[in-house]
Jmol script that loads the backbone (N, CA, C; Angstrom):
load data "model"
ATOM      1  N   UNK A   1     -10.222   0.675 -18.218  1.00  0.00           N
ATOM      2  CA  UNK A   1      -8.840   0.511 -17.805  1.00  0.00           C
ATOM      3  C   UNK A   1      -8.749  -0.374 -16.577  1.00  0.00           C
ATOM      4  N   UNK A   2      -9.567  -0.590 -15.598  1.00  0.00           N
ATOM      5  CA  UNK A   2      -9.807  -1.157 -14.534  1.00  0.00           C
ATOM      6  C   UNK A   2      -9.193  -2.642 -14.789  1.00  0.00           C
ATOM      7  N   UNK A   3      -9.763  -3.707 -15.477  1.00  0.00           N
ATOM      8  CA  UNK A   3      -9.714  -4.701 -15.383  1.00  0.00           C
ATOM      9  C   UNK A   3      -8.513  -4.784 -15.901  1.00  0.00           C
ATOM     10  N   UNK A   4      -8.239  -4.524 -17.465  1.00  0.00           N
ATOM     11  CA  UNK A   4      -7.006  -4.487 -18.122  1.00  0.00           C
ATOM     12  C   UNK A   4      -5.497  -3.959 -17.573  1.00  0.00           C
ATOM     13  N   UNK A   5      -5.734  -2.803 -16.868  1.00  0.00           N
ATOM     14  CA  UNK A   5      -4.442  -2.393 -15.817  1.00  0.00           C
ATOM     15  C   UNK A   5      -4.282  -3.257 -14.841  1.00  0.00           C
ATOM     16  N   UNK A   6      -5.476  -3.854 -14.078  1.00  0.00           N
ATOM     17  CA  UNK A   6      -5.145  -4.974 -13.160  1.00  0.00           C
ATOM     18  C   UNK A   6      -4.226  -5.887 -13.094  1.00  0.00           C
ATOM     19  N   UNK A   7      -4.761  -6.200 -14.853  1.00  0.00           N
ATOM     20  CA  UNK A   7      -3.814  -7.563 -14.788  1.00  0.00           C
ATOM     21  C   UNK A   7      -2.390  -7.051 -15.405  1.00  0.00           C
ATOM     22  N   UNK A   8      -2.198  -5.973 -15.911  1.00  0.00           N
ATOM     23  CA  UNK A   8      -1.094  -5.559 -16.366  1.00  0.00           C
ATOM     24  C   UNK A   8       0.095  -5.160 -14.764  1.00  0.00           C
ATOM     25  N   UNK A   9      -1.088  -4.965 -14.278  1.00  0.00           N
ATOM     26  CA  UNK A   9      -0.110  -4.399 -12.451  1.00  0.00           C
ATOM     27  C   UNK A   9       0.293  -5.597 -11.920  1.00  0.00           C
ATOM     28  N   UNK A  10      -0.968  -6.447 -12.315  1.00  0.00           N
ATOM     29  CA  UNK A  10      -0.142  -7.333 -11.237  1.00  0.00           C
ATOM     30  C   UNK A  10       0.717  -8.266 -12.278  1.00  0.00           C
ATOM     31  N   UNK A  11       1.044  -8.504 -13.197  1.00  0.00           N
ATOM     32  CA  UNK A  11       1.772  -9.194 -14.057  1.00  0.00           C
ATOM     33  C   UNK A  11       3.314  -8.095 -13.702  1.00  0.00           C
ATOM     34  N   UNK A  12       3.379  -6.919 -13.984  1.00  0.00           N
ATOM     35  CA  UNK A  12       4.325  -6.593 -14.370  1.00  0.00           C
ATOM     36  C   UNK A  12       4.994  -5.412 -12.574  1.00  0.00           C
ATOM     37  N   UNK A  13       4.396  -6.142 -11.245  1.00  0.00           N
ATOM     38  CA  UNK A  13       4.878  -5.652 -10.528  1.00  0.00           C
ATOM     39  C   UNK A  13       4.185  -5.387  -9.752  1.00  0.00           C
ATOM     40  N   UNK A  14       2.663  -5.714  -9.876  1.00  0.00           N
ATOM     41  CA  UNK A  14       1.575  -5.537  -8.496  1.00  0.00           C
ATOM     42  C   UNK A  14       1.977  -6.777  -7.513  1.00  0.00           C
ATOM     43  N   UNK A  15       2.720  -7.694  -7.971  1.00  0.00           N
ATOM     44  CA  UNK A  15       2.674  -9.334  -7.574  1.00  0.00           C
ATOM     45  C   UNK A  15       4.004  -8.972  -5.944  1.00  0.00           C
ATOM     46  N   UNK A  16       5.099  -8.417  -6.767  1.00  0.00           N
ATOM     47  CA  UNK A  16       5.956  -7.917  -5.896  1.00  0.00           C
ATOM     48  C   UNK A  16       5.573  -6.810  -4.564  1.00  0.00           C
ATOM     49  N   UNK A  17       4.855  -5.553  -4.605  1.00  0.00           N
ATOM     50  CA  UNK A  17       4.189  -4.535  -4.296  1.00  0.00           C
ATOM     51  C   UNK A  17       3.033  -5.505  -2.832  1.00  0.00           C
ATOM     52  N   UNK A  18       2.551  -6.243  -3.669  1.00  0.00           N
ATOM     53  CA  UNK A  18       1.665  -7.156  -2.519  1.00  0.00           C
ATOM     54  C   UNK A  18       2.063  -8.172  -1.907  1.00  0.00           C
ATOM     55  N   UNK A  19       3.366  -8.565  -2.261  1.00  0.00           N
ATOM     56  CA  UNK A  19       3.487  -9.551  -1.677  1.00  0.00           C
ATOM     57  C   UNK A  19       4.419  -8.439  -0.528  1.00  0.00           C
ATOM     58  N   UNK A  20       5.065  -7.459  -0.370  1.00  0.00           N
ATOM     59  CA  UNK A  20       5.711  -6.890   0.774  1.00  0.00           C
ATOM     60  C   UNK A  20       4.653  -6.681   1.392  1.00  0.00           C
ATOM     61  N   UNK A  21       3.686  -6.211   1.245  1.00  0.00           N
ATOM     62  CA  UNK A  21       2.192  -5.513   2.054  1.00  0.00           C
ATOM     63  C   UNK A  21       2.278  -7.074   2.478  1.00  0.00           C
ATOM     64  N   UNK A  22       2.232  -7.988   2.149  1.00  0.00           N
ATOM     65  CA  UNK A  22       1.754  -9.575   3.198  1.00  0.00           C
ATOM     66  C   UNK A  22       3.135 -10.150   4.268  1.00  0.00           C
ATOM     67  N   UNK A  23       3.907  -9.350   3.786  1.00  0.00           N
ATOM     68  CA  UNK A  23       4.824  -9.774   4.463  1.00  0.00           C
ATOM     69  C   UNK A  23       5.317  -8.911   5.653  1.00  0.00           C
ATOM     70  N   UNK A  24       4.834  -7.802   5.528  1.00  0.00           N
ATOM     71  CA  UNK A  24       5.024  -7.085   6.637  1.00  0.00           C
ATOM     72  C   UNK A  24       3.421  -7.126   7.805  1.00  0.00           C
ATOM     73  N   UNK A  25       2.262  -7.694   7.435  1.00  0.00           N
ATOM     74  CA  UNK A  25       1.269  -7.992   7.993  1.00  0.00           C
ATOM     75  C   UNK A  25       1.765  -9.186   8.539  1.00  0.00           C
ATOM     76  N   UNK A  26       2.419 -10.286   8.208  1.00  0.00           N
ATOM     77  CA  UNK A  26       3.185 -11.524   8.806  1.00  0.00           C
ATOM     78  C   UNK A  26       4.302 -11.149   9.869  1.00  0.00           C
ATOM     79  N   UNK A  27       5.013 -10.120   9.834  1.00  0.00           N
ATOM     80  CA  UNK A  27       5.677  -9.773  10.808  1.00  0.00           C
ATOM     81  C   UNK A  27       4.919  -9.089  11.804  1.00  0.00           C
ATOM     82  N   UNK A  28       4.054  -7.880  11.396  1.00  0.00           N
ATOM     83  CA  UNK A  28       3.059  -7.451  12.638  1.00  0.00           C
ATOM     84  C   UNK A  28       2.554  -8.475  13.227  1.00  0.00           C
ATOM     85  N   UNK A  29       1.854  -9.555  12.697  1.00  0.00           N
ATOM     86  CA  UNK A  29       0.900 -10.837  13.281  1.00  0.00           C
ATOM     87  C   UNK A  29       1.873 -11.797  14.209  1.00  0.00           C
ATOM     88  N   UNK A  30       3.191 -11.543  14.247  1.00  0.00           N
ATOM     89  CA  UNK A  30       3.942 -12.463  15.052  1.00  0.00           C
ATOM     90  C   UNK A  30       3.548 -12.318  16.576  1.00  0.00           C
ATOM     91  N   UNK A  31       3.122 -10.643  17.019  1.00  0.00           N
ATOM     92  CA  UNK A  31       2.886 -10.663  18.617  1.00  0.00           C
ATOM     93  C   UNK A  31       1.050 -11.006  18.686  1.00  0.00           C
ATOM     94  N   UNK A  32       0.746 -10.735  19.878  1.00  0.00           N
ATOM     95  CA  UNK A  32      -1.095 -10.529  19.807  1.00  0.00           C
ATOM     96  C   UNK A  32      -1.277  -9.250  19.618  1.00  0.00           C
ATOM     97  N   UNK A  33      -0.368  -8.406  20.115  1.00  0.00           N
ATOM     98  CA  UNK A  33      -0.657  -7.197  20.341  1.00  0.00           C
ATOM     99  C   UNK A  33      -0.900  -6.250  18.715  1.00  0.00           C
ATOM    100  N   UNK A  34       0.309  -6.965  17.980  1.00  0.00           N
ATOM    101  CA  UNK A  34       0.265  -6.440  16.415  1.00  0.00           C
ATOM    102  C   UNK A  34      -1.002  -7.279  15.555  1.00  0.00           C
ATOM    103  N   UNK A  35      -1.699  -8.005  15.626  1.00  0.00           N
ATOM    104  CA  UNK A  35      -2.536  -8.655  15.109  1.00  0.00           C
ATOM    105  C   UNK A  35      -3.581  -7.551  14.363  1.00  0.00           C
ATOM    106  N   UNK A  36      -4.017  -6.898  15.147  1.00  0.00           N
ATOM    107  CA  UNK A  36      -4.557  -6.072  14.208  1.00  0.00           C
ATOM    108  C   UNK A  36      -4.222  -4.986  13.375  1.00  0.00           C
ATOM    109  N   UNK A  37      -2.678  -5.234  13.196  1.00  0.00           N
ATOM    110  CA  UNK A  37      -2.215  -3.799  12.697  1.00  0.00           C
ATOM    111  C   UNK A  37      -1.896  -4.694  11.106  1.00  0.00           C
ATOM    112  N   UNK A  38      -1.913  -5.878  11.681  1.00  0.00           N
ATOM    113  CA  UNK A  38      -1.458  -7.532  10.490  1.00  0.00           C
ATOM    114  C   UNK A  38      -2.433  -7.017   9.906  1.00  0.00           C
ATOM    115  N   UNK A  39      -3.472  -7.331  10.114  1.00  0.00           N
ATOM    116  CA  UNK A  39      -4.755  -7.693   9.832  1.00  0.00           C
ATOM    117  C   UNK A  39      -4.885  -5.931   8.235  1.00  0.00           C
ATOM    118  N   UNK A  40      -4.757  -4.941   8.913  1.00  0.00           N
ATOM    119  CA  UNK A  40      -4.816  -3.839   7.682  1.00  0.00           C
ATOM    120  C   UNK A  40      -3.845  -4.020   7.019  1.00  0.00           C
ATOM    121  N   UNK A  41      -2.617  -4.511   7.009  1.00  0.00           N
ATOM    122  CA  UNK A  41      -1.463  -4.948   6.342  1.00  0.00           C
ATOM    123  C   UNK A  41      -2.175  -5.694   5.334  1.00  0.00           C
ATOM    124  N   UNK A  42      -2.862  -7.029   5.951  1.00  0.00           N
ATOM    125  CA  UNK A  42      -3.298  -7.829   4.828  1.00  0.00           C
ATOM    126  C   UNK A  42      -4.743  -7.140   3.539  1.00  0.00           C
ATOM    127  N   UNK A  43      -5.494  -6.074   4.376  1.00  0.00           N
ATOM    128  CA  UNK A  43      -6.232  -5.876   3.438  1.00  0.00           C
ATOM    129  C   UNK A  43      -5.764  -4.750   2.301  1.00  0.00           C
ATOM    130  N   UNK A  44      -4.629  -4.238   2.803  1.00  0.00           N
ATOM    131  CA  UNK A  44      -3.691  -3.053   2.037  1.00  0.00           C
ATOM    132  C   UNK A  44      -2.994  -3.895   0.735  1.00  0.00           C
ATOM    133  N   UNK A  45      -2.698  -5.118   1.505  1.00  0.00           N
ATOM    134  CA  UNK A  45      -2.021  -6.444   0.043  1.00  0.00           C
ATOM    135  C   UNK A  45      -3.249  -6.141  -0.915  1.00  0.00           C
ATOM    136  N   UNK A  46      -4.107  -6.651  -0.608  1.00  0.00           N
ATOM    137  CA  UNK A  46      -5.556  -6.801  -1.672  1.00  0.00           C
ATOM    138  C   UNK A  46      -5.416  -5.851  -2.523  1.00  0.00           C
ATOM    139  N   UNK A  47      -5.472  -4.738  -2.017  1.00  0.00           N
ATOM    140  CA  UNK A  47      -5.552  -3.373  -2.452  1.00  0.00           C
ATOM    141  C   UNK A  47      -3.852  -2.953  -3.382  1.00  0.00           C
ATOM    142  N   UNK A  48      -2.981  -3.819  -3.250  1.00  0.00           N
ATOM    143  CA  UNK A  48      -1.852  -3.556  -3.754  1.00  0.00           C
ATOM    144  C   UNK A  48      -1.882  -4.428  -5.021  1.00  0.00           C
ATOM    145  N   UNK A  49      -2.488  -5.696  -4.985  1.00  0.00           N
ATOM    146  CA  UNK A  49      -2.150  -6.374  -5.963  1.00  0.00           C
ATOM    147  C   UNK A  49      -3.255  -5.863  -6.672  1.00  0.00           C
ATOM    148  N   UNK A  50      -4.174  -5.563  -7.075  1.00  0.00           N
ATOM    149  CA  UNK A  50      -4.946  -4.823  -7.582  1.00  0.00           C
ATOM    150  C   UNK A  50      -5.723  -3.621  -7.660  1.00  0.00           C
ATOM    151  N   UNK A  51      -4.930  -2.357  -7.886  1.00  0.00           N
ATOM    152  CA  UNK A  51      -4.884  -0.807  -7.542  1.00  0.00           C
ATOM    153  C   UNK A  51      -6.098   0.205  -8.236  1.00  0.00           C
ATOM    154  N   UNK A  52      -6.431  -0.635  -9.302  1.00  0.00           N
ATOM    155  CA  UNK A  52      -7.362   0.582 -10.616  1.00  0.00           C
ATOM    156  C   UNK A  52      -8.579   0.131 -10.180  1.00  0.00           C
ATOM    157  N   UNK A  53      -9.189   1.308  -9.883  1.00  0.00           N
ATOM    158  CA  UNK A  53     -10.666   1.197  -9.628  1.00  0.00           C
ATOM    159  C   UNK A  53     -11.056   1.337  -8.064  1.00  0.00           C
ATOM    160  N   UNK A  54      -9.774   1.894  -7.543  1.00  0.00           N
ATOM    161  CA  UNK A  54      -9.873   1.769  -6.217  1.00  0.00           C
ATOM    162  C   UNK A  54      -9.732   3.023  -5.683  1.00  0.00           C
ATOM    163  N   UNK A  55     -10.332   3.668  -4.846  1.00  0.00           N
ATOM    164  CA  UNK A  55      -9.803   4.960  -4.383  1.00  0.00           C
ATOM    165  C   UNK A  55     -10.059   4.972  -3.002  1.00  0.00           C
ATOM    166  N   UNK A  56      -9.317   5.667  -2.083  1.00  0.00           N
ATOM    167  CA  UNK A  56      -8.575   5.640  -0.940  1.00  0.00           C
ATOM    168  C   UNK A  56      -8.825   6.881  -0.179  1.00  0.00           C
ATOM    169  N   UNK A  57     -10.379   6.927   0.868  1.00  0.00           N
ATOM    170  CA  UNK A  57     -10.346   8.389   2.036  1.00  0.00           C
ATOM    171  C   UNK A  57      -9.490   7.967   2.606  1.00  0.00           C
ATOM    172  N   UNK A  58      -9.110   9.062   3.251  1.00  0.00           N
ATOM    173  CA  UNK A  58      -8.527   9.347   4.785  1.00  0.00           C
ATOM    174  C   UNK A  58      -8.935  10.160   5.579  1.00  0.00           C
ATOM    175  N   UNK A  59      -9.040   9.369   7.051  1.00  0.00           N
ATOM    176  CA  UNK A  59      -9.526  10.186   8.253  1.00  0.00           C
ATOM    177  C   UNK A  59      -9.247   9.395   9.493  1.00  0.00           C
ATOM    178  N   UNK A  60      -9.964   9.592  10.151  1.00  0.00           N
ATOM    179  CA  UNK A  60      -9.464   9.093  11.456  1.00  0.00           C
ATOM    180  C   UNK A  60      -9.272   9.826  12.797  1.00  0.00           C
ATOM    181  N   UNK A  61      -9.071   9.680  14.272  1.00  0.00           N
ATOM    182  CA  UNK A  61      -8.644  10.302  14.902  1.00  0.00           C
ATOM    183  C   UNK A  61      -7.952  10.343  15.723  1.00  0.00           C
ATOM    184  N   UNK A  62      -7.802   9.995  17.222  1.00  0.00           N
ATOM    185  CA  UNK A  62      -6.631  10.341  17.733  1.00  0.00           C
ATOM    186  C   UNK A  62      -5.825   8.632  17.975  1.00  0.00           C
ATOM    187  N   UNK A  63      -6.448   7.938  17.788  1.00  0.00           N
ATOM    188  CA  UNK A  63      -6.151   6.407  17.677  1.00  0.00           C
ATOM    189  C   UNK A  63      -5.892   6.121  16.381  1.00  0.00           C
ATOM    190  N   UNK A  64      -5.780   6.441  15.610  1.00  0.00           N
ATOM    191  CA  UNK A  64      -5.596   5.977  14.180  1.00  0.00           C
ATOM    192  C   UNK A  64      -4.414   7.619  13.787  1.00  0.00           C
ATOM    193  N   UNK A  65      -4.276   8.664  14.556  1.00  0.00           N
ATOM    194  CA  UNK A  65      -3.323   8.925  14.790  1.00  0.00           C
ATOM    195  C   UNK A  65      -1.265   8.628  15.053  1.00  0.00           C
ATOM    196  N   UNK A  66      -2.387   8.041  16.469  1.00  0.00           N
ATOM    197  CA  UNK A  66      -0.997   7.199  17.362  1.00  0.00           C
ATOM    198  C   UNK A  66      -0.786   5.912  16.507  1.00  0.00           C
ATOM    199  N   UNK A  67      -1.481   5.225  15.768  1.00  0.00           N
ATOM    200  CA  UNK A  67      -1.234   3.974  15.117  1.00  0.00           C
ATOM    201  C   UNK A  67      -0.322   4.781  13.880  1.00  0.00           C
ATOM    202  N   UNK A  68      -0.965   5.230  13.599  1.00  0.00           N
ATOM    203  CA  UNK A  68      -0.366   5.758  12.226  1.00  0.00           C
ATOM    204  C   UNK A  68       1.861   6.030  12.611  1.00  0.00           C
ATOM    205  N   UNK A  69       1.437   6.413  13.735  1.00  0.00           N
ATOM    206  CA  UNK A  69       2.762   7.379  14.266  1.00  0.00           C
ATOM    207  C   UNK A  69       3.546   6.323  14.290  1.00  0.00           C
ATOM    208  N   UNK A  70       2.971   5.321  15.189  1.00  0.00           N
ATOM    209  CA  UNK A  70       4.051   3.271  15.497  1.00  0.00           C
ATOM    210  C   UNK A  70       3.936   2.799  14.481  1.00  0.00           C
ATOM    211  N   UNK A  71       3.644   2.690  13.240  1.00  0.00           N
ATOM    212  CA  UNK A  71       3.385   2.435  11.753  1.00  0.00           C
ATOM    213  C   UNK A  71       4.754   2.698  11.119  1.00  0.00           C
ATOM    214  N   UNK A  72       4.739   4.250  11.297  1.00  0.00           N
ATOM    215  CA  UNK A  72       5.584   5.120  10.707  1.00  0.00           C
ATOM    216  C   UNK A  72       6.785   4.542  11.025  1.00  0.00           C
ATOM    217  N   UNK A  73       6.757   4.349  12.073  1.00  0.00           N
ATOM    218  CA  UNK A  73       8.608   4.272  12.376  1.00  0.00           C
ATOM    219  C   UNK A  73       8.858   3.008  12.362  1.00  0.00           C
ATOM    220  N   UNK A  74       8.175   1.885  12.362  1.00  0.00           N
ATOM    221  CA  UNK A  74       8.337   0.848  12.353  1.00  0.00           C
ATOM    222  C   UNK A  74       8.643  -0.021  10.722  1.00  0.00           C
ATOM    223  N   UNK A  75       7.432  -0.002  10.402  1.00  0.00           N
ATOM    224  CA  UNK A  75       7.120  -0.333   8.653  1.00  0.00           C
ATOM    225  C   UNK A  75       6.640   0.353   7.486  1.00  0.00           C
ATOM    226  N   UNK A  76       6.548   1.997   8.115  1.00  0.00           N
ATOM    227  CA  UNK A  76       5.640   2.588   6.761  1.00  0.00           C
ATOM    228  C   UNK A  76       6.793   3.152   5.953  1.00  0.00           C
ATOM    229  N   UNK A  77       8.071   3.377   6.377  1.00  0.00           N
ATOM    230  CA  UNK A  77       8.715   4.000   5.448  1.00  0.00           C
ATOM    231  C   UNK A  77       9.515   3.157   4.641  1.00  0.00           C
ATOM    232  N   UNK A  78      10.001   1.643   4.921  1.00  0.00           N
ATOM    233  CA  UNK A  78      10.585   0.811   3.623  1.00  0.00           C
ATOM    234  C   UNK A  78       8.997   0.644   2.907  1.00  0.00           C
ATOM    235  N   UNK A  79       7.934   0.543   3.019  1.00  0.00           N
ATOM    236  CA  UNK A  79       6.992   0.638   2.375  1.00  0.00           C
ATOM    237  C   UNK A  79       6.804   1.560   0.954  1.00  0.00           C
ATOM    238  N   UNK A  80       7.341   2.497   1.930  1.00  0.00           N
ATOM    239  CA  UNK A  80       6.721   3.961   1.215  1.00  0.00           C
ATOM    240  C   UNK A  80       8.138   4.269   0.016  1.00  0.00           C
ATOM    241  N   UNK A  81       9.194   4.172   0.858  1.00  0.00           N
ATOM    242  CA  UNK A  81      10.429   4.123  -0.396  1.00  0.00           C
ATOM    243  C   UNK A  81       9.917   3.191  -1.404  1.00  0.00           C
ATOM    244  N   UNK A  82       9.501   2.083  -0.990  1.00  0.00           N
ATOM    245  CA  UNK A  82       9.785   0.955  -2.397  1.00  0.00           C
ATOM    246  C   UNK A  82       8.611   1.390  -2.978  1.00  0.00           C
ATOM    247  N   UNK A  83       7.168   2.099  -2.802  1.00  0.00           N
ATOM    248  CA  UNK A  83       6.308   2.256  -3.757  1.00  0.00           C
ATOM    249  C   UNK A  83       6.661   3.844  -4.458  1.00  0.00           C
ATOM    250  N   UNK A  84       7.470   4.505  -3.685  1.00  0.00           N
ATOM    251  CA  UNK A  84       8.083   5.863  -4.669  1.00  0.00           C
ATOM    252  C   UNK A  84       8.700   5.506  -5.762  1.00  0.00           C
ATOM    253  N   UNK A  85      10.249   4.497  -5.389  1.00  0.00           N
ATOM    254  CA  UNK A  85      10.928   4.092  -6.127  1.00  0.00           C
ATOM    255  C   UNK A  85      10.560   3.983  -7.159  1.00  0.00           C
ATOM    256  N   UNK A  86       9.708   2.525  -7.253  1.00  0.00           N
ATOM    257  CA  UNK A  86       9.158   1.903  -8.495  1.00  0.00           C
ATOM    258  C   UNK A  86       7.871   3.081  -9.224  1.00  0.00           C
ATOM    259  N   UNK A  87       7.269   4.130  -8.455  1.00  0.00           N
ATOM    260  CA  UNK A  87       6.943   4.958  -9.334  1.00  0.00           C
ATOM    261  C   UNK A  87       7.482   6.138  -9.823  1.00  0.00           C
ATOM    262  N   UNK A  88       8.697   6.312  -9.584  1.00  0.00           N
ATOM    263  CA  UNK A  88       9.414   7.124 -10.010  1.00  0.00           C
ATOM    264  C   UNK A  88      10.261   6.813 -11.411  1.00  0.00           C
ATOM    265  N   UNK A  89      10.174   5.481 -11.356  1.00  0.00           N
ATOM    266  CA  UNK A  89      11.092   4.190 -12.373  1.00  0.00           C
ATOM    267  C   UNK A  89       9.441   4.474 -13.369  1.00  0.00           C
ATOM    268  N   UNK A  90       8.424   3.881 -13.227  1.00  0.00           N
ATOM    269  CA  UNK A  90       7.200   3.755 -13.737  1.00  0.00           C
ATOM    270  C   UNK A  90       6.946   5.052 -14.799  1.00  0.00           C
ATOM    271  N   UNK A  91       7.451   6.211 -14.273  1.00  0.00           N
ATOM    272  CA  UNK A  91       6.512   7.731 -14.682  1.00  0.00           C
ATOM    273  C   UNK A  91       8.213   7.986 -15.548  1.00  0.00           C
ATOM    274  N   UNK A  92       9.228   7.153 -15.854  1.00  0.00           N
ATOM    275  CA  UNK A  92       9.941   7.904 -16.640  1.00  0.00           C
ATOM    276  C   UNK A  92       9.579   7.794 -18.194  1.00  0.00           C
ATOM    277  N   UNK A  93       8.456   6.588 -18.725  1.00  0.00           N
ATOM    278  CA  UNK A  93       7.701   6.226 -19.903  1.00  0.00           C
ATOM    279  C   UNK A  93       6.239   7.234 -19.245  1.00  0.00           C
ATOM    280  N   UNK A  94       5.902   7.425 -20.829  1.00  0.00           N
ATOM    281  CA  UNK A  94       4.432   7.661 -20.829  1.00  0.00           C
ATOM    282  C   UNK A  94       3.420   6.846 -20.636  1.00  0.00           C
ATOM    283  N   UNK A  95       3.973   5.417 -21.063  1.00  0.00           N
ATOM    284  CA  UNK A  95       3.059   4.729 -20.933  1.00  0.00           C
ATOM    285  C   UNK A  95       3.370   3.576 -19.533  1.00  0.00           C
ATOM    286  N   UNK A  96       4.171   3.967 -18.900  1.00  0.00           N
ATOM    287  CA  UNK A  96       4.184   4.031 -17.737  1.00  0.00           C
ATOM    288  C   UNK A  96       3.726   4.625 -16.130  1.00  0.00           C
ATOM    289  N   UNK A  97       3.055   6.088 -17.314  1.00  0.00           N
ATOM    290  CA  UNK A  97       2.752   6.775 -15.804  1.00  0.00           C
ATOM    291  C   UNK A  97       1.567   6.646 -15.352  1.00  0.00           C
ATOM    292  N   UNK A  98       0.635   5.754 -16.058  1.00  0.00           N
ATOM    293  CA  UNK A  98      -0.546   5.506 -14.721  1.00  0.00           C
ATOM    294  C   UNK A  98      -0.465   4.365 -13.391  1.00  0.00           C
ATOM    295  N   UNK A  99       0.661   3.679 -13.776  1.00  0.00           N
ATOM    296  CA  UNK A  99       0.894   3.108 -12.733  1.00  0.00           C
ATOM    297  C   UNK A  99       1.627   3.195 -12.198  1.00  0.00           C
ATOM    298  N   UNK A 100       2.589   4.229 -12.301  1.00  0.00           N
ATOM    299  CA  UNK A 100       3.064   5.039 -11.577  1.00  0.00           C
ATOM    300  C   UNK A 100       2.630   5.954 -10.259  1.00  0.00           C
ATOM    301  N   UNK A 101       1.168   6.282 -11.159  1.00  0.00           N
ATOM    302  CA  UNK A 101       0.136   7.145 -10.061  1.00  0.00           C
ATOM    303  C   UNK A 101       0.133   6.290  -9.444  1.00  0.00           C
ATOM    304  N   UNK A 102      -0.573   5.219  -9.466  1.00  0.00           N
ATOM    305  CA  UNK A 102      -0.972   3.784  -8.689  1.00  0.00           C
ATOM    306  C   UNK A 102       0.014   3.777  -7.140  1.00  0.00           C
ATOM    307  N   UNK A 103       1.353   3.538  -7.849  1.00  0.00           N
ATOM    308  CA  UNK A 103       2.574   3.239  -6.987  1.00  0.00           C
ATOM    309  C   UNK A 103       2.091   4.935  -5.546  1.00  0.00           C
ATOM    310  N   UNK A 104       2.266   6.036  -6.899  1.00  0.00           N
ATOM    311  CA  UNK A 104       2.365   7.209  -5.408  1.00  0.00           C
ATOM    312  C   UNK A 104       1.034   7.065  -4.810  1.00  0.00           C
ATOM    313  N   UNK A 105      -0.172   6.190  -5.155  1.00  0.00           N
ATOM    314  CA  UNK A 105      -1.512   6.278  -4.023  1.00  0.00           C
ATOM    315  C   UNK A 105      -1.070   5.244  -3.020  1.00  0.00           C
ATOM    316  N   UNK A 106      -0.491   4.409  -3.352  1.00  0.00           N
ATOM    317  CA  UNK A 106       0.031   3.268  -2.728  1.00  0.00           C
ATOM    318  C   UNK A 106       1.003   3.622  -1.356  1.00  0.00           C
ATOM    319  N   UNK A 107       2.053   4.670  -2.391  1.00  0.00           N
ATOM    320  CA  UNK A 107       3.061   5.265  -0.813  1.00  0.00           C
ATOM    321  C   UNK A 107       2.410   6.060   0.019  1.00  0.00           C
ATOM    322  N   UNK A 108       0.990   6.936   0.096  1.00  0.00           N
ATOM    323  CA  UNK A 108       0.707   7.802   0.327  1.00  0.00           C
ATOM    324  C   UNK A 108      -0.278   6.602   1.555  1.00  0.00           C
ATOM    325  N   UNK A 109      -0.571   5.655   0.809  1.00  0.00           N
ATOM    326  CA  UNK A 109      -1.132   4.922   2.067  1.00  0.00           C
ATOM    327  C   UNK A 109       0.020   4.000   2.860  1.00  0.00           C
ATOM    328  N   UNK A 110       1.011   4.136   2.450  1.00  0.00           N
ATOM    329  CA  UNK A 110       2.165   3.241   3.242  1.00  0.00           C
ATOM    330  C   UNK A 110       2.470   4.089   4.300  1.00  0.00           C
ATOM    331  N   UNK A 111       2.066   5.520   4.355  1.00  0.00           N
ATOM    332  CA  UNK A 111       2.598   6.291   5.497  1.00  0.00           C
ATOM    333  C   UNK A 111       1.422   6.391   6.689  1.00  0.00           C
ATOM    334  N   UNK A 112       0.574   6.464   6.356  1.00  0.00           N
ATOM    335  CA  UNK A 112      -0.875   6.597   6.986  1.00  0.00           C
ATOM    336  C   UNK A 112      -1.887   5.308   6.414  1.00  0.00           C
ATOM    337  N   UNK A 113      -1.984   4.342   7.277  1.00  0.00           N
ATOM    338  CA  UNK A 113      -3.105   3.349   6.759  1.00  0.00           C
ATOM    339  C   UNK A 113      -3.942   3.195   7.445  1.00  0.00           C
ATOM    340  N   UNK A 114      -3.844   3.641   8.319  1.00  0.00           N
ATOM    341  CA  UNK A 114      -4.585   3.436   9.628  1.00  0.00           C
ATOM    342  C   UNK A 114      -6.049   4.969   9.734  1.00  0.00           C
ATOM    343  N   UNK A 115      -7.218   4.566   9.717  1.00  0.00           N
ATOM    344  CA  UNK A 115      -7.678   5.564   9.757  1.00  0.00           C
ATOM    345  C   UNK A 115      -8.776   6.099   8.264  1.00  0.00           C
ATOM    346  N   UNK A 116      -7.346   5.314   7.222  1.00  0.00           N
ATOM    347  CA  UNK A 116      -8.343   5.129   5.710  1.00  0.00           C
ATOM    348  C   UNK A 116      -9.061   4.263   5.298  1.00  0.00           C
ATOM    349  N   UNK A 117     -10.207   4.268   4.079  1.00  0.00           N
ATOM    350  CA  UNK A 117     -10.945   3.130   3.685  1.00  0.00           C
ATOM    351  C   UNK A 117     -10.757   3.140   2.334  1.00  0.00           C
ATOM    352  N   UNK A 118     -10.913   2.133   1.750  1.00  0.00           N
ATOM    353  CA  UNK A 118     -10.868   1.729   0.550  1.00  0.00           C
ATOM    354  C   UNK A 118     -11.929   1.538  -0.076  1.00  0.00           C
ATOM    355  N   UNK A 119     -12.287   2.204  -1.328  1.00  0.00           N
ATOM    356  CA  UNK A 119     -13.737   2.359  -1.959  1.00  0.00           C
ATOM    357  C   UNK A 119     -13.540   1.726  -3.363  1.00  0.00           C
TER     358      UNK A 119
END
end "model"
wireframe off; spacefill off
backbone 0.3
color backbone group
């Protein structure tokens, strides 16, 4: 399913999904200070435009905390709406709902990115 969902995600809505993840790493990257918050923005795109085969710890501690927290209020929640949305739209077909899952691993890292790795 890996390769074949890939291209089905990003054909039919991974393209959209990653391109906000690059565009909100382009707005973090405007100060010096946000540069590195850009910088996981951009590797979260990667990870958006192509979702199957990917799985996502979380941890972290009191710095990847407080990031998480200026995240939150800043960019994680139009994030996190638009990857519910579209998996909430996704999971009303059957053959919609694995990328649906996709979408809720996706919001689940739009709230907390800071702190996780991508495997």
């Amino acid at each position: 399913m890996g390769c074949l969902g890939n291209l089905l995600w990003f054909i039919f809505g991974g393209f959209l999904s990653g391109i906000s993840w690059c565009l909100a790493g382009c707005l973090w990257c405007i100060t010096i200070v946000g540069i590195p918050v850009g910088m996981q923005c951009f590797k979260f795109a990667s990870l958006s435009f192509f979702p199957f085969g990917k799985d996502v710890r979380y941890g972290g501690g009191a710095g990847s905390l407080i990031l998480n927290v200026i995240w939150l209020i800043v960019s994680g929640v139009p994030l996190a709406l638009e990857h519910v949305i579209f998996g909430c739209i996704l999971c009303v077909t059957v053959i919609g709902i694995p990328f649906g899952m996709q979408h809720f691993k996706l919001a689940k890292l739009a709230l907390m990115p800071f702190g996780s790795e991508v495997y």
